[in-house]
Backbone as CSV, one residue per row, in Angstrom:
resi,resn,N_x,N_y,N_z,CA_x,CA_y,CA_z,C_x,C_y,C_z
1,UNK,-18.220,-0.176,20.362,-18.835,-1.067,19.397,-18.437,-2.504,19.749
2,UNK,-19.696,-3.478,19.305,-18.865,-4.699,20.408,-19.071,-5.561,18.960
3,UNK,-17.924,-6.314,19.058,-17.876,-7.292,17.306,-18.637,-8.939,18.158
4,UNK,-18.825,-9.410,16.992,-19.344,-10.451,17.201,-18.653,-11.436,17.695
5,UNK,-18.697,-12.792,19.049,-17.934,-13.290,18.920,-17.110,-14.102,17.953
6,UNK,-17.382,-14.319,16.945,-16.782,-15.121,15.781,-15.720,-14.213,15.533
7,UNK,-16.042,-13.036,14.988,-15.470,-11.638,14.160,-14.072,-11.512,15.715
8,UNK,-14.263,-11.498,17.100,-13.271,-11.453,17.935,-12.364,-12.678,17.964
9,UNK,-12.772,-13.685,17.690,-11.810,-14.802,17.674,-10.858,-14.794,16.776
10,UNK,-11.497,-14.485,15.168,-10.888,-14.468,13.970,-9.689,-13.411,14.176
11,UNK,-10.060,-12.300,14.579,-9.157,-11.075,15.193,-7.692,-11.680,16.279
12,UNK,-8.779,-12.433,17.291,-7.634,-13.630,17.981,-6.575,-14.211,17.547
13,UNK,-7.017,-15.099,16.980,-6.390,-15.785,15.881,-5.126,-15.133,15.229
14,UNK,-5.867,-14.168,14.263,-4.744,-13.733,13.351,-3.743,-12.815,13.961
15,UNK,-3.842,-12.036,15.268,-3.048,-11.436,16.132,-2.038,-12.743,16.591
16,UNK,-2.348,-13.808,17.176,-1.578,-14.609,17.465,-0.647,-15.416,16.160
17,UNK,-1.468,-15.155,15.282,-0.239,-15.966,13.934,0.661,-14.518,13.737
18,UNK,0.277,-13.210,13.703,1.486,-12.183,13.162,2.187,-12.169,14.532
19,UNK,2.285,-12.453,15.780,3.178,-11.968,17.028,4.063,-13.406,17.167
20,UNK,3.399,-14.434,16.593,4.447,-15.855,16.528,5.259,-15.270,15.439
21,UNK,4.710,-14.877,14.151,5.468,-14.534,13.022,6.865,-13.157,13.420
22,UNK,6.259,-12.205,14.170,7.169,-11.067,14.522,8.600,-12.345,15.218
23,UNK,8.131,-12.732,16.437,8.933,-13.207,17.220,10.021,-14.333,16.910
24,UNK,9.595,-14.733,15.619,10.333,-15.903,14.729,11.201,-14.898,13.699
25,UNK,10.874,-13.983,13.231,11.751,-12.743,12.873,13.035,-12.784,12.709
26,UNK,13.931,-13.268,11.543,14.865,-13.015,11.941,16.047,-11.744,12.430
27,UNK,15.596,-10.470,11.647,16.252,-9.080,11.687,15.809,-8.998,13.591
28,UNK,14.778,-9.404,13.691,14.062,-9.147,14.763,15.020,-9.599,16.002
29,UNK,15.359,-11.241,15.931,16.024,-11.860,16.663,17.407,-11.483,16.792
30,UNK,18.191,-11.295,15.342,19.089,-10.556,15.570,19.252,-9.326,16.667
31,UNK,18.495,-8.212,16.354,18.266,-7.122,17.592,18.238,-7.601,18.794
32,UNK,17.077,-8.232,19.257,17.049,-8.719,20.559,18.180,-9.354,21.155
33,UNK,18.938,-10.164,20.396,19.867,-10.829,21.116,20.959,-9.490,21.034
34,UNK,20.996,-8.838,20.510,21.906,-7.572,20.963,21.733,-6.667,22.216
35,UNK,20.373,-6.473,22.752,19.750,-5.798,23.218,20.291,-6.512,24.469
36,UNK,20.016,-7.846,24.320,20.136,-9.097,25.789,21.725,-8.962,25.744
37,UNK,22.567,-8.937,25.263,24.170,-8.502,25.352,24.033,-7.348,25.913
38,UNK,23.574,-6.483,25.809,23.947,-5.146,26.524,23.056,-5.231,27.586
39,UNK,22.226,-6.031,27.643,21.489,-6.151,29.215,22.068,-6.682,30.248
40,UNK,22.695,-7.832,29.462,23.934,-8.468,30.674,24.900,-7.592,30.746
41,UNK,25.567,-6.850,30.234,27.304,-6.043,30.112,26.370,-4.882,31.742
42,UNK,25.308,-4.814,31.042,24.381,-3.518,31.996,24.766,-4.032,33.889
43,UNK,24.308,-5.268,34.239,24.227,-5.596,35.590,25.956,-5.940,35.721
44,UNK,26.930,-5.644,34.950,28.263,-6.501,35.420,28.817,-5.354,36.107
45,UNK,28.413,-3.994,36.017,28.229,-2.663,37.060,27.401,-2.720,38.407
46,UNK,28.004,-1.627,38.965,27.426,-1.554,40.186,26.627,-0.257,40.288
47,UNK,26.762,0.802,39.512,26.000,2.071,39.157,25.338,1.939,37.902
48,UNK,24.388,1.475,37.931,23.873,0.650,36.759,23.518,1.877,35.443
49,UNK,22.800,3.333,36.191,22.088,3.904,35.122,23.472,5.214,35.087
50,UNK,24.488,4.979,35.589,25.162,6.306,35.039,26.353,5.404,34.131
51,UNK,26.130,4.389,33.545,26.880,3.630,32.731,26.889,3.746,31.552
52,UNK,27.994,3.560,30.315,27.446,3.653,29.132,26.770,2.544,28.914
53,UNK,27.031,1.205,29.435,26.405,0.138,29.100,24.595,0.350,29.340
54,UNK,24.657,0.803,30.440,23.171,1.609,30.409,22.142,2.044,29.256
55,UNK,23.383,2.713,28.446,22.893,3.972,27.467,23.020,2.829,26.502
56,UNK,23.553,2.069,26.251,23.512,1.225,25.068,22.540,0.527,25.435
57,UNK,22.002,-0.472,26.500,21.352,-1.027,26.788,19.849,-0.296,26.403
58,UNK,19.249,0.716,26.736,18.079,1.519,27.097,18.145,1.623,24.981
59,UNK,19.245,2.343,24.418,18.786,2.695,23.350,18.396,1.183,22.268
60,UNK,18.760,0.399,22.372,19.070,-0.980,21.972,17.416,-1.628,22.256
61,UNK,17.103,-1.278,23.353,15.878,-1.854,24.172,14.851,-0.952,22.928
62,UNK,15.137,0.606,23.257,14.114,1.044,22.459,13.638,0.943,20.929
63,UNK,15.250,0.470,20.290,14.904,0.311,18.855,14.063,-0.806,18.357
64,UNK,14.304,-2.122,19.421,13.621,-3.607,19.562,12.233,-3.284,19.355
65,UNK,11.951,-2.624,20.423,10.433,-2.307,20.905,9.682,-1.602,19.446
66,UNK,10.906,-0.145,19.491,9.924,0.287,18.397,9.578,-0.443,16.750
67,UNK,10.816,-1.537,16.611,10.540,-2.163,15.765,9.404,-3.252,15.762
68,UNK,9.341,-3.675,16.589,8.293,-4.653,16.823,6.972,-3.658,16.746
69,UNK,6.673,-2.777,17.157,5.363,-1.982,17.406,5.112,-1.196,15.705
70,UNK,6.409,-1.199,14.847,6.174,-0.879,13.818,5.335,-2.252,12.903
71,UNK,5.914,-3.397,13.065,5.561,-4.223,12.725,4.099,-4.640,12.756
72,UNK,4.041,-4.607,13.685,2.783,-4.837,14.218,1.311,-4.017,13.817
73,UNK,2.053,-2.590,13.833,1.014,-1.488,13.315,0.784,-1.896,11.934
74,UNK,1.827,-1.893,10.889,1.936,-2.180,9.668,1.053,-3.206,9.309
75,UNK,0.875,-4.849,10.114,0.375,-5.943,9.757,-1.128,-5.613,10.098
76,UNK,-1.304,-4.493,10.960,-3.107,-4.308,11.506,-3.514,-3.525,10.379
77,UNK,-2.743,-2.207,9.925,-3.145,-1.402,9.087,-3.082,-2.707,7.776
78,UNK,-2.471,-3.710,7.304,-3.237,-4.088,6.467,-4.451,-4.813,6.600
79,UNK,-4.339,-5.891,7.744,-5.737,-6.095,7.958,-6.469,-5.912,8.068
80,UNK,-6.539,-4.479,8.420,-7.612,-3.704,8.754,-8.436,-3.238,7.171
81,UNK,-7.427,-3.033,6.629,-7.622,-2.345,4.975,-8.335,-4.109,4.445
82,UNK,-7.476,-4.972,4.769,-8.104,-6.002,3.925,-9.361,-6.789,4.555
83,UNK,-10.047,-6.250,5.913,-11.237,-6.609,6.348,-12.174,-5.823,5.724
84,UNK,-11.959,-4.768,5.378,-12.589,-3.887,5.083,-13.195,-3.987,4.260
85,UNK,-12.226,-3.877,2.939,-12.375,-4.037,1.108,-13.318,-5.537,1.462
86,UNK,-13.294,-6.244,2.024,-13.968,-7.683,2.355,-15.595,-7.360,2.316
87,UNK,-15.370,-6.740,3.706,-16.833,-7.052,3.722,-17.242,-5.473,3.247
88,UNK,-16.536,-4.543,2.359,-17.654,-3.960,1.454,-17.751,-4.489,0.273
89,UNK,-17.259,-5.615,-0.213,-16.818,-6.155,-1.434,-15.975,-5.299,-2.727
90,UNK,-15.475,-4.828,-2.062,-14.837,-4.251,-3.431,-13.624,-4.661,-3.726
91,UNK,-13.486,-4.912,-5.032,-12.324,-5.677,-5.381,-10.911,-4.686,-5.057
92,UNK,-10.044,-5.715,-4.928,-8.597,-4.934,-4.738,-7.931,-4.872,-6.088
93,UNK,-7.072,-4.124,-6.446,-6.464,-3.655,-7.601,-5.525,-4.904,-8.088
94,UNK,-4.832,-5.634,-7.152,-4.339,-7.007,-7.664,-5.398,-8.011,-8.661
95,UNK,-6.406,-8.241,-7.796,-7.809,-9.001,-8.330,-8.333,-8.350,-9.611
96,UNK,-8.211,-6.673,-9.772,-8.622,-6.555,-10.690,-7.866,-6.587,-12.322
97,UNK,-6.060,-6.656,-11.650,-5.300,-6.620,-12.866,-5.553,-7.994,-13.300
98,UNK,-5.719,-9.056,-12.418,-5.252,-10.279,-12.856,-6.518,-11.006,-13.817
99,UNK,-8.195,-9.990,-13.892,-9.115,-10.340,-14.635,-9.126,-9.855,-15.548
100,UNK,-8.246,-8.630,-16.189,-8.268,-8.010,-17.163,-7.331,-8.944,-18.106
């Protein structure tokens, strides 16, 4: 299905404001700079992958990643929900408490 170019930019766009937003993160930044500590401790070896620094390094790497990819899923699944409710017009349950 091919979106319109407008509808791909807007998509553009708002991908690039949530991956500035992830990366400004602070829990986020915290991790990473942990991850980058055990990346350096990693090369101060000479058997790099039978190291624990290795094993800290790799698991450290993966929690970063998967946090970020959680993030990320989370911010599409709402956009996605809130493009949606958009252009079928139907009101969202916030909009509708706040007219009652």
């Amino acid at each position: 299905m091919n979106f319109p170019p407008w509808l791909e930019q807007a998509i553009q766009v708002r991908l690039d404001e949530v991956s500035v937003r992830i990366e400004q993160d602070p829990e986020l930044s915290r991790v990473r700079g942990e991850t980058n500590e055990a990346f350096e401790a990693l090369f101060a070896s000479k058997d790099v992958e039978q190291t624990p620094e290795y094993a800290e390094w790799e698991s450290r790497y993966i929690v970063t990643k998967g946090i970020e990819n959680e993030r990320l899923y989370m911010q599409g699944l709402r956009d996605g929900i809130q493009l949606t409710v958009s252009l079928l017009g139907v009101s969202m349950p916030e909009e509708i408490d706040t007219k009652a």
